[in-house]
C-alpha positions in Angstrom: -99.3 -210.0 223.7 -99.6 -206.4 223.3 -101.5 -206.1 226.5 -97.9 -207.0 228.8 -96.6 -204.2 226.5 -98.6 -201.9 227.9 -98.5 -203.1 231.9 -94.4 -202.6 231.6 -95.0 -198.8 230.5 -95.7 -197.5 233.9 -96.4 -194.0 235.2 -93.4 -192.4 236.3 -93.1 -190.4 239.2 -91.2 -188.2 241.2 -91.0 -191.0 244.2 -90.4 -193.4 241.2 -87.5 -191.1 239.7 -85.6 -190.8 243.4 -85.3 -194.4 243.5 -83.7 -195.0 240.3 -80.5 -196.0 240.2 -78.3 -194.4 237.5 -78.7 -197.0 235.0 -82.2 -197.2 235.7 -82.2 -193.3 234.9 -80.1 -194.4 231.6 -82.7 -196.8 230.5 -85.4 -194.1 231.2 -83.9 -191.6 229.0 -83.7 -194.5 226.1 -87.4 -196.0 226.8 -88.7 -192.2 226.7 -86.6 -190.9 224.1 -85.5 -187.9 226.4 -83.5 -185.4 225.1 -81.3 -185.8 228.2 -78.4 -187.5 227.7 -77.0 -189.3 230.6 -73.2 -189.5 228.8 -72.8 -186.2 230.0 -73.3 -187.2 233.6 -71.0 -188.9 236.0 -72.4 -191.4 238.3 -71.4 -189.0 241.1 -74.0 -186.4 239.0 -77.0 -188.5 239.2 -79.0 -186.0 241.4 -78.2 -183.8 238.2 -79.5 -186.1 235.7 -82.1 -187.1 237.9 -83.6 -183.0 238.5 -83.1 -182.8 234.6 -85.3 -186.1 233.7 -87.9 -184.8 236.0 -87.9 -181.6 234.6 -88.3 -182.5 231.1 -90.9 -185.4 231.9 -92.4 -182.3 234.0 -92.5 -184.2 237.2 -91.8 -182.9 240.9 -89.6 -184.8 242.7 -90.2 -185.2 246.2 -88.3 -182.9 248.7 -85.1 -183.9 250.6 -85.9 -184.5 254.3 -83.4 -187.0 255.4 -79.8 -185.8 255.4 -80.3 -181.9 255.9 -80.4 -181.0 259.6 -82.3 -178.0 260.6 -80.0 -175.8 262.7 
């Protein structure tokens, strides 16, 4: 059964990595052994620990478009 292994282990993203919740982000540090530690996050931080995941697993996140109004 080493082949459903393999399906779970998908490619993470920066779309993937905005729609995490934070224990989803949690879970992702642990699966990926990330040097991030999300203990030294709030939930209220989770746009920090999120920017940090993505920049050690060297992904982009997507930019903000919703929420910021253009004066």
């Amino acid at each position: 059964d080493d082949e459903d292994e393999e399906e779970e282990e998908e490619e993470i993203d920066g779309e993937t990595l905005a729609g995490m919740d934070f224990e989803e982000l949690e879970d992702l540090c642990d699966d990926q052994e990330l040097e991030t530690d999300p203990d030294d996050y709030d939930e209220k931080d989770i746009e920090k620990l999120r920017k940090s995941i993505a920049k050690e697993l060297g992904i982009e996140l997507p930019k903000k478009e919703k929420g910021k109004k253009k004066k």
